[in-house]
N, C-alpha and C positions, 0 to 999 in steps of 0.2 A: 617179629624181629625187632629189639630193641635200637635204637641210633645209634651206637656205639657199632651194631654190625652192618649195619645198612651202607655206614663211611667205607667198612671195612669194603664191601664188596665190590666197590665202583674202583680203587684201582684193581680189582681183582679181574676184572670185566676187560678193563683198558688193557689189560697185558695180555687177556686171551686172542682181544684183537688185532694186537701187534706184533704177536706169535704167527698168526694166518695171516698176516699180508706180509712177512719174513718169510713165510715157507713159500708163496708165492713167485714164479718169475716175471719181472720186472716188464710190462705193459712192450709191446715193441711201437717202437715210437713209425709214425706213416711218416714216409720221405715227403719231400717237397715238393710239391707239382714244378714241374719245370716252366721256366719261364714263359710267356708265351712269346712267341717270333713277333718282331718287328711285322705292321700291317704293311709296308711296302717291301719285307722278303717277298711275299707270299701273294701281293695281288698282280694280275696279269697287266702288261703294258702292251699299250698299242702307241706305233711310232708313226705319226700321218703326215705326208707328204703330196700337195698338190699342186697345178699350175694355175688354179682359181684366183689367188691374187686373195684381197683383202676389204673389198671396196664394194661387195654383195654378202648373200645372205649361203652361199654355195657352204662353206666351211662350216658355219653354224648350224645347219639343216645335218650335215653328216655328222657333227658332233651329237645331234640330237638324236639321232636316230640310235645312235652308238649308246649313247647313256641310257635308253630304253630298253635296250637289251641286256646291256652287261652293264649297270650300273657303278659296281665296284672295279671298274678296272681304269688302272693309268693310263690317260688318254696326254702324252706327249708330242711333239711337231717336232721336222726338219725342219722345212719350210712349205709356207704356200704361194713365194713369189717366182718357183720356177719358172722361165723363159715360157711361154706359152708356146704350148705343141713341142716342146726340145724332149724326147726324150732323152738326146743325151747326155743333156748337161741333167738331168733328172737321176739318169744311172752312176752321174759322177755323185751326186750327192749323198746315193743310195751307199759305194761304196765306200767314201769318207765315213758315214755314221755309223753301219752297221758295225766294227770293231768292238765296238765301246757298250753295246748291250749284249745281255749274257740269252744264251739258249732259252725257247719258248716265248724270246718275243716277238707282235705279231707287227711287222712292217705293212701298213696300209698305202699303196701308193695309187695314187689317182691321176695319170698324166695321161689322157686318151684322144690321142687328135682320132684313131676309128671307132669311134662310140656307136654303138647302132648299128655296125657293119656286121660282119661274121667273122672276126677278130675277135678271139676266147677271152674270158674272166676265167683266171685260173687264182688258182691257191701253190703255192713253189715250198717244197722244204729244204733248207740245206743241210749237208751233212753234219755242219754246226747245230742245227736244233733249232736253227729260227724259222718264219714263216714269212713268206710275203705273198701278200694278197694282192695283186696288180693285173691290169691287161696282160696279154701276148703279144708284146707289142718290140720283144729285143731291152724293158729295160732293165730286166734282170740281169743280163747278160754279163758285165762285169762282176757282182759279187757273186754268182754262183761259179765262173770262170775261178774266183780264188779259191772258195769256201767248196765249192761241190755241190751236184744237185744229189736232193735224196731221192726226192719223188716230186709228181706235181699234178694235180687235179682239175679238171673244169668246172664251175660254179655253176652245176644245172639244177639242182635240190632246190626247188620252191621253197621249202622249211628256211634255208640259208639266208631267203632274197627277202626284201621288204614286204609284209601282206598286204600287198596294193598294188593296182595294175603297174610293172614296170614300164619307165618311157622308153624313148629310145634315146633322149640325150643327156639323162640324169645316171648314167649308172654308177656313178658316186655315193648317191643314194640312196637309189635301189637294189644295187648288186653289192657293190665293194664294202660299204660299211656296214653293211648288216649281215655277211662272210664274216669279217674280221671281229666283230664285236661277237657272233654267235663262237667263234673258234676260240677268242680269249677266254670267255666264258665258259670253256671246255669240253664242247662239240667236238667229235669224231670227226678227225678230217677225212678219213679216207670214206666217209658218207656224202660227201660234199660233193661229190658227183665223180665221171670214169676218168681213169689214169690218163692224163696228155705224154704219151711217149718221146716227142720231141716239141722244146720251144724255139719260138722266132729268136734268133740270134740279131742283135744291134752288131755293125761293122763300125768295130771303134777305131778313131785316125789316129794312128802311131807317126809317130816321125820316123825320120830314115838317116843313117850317119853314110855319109861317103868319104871320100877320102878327102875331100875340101870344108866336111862339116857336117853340119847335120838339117835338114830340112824340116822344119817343124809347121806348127798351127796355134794363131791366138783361137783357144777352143772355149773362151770366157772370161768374163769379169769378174772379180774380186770385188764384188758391189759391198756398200757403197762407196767401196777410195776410186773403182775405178781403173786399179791394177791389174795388168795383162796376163791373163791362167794360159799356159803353154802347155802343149802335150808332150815338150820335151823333158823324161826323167830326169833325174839328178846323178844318175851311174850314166849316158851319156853324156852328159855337158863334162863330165870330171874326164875325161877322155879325150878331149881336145886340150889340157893341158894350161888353163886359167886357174890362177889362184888368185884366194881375195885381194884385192886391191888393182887388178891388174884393169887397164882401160878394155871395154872388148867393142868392135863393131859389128853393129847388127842390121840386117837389113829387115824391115818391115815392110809388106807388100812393096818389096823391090828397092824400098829405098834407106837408104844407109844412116843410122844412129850410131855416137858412140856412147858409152857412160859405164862407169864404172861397175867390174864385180864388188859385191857389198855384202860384208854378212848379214846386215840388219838397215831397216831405213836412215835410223840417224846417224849410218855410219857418211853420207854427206849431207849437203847445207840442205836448210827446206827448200822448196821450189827444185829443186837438183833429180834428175832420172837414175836410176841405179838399175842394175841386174841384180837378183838373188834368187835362192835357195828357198820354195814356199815353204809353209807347214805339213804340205802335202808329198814335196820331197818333186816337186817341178821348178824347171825354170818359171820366173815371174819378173816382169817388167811395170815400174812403179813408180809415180815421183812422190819423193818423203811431204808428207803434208799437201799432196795433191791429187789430182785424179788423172791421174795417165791417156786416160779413152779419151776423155773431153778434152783435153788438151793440146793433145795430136791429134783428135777426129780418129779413134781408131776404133773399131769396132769387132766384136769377132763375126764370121769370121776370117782371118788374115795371114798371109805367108808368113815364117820366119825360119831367117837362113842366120847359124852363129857356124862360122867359121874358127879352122884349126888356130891354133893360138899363131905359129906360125907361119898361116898364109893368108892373112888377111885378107879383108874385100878391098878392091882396090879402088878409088874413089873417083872417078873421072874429074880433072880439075876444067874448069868454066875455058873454052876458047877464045883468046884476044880476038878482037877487032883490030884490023887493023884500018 
């Protein structure tokens, strides 16, 4: 083949092969892999709550134990300065927090004044979908009172407990955190040992309205200002008929304060006492820029009577000498 046909042939070549990839359909393109989920969608939280305080190695040791097992999981706190032995300033805290996380998470609560005894390690689910791993001790009591139980289990499974002889006054340790990290971790709970058909119920102090008012209880501190947590609602206080600004008298274990309804602390001067409305939707007694408890010596816990707007406490005045 002489040069002259050689040229010839090369676009002749080119257009046969862009005849056959023309007759072709067009390659289908692969979709996108979908993004992958944020790592805190998707990894399990434990929410731990103790009366161990901060000043030992008690919280660090259950954290450890917890990271051994379930490595990946959100290990977040209420608190560990609960009252020591209070369950039930423990169940109060229980049911302020639990709102705010969503189903499947695992509430670790450690508040055991009967450690050792024949008082259950159970495992509780609510109808909500969360867990809580705690004593039988009543301090569940309030949030499944809202939420509903679903079921609740006894913590007998060896597998569950720490592989080492359990004590008898660490079950922190040995029982609770190594439940709660194996169940984040996505253990079977209903393996966890047999059905507890009924729990210890906590007897929580309600107030009481009468016709002169309503009889309440300092049932806690607002630490650290030191402001008075009352077990009276905020749909009774509105029912005796005070609106903000109004002066009200209170008596505290018997003896008569007055100070102002207040929507907020600086609604008076610093050092000033005021009545409000907490975040919790209770009465709370408080001075703006001070500590309440320490100032009056008040402690919980203590009487409190707020009377009808209309028939105040009457104040006995001081008898002359004569």
């Amino acid at each position: 083949m002489n040069s002259h046909m050689r040229v010839l042939a090369v676009p002749a070549v080119l257009l046969a092969l862009f005849a056959v990839a023309c007759s072709q359909s067009p390659a289908t393109k692969e979709p996108a892999a979908p993004a992958a989920a944020p790592a805190s969608a998707t990894r399990p939280t434990i929410v731990f709550m103790t009366d161990f305080g901060t000043a030992n190695d008690a919280v660090a040791i259950c954290r450890a134990v917890i990271d051994g097992i379930a490595p990946d999981v959100r290990l977040t706190d209420i608190t560990h300065q609960v009252t020591p032995f209070s369950i039930e300033e423990a169940s109060r805290f229980l049911y302020g927090v639990t709102p705010y996380y969503p189903a499947g998470t695992v509430f670790l609560n450690v508040i055991d004044p009967g450690v050792g005894t024949t008082r259950k390690a159970i495992i509780a689910k609510s109808k909500k979908g969360q867990y809580f791993v705690a004593p039988d001790n009543g301090l569940l009591t309030p949030v499944l009172d809202r939420d509903g139980l679903d079921s609740a289990r006894e913590i007998t499974n060896q597998s569950w407990m720490i592989q080492a002889p359990v004590s008898s006054t660490f079950h922190g340790r040995d029982i609770f955190s190594p439940a709660a990290a194996h169940l984040a971790a996505g253990w079977d709970f209903n393996l966890v040992g047999p059905v507890v058909p009924q729990l210890v119920r906590l007897t929580i102090k309600a107030s009481t309205s009468t016709e002169k008012g309503i009889d309440g209880e300092v049932i806690g501190l607002d630490d650290p200002f030191g402001s008075l947590v009352t077990n009276i609602p905020v749909e009774d206080f509105k029912k005796l008929g005070y609106v903000v600004g109004d002066k009200v008298t209170v008596q505290i274990n018997k003896k008569p304060v007055t100070m102002p309804y207040a929507k907020t602390f600086m609604d008076v001067a610093v050092g000033d006492t005021l009545l409000y409305i907490d975040s919790r939707g209770r009465v709370g007694i408080a001075v703006n820029q001070g500590n309440y408890s320490k100032k009056f010596n008040i402690e919980p816990p203590a009487t409190v009577f707020i009377p009808n707007k209309h028939t105040p406490i009457k104040i006995a005045k001081p008898v002359k000498k004569h």
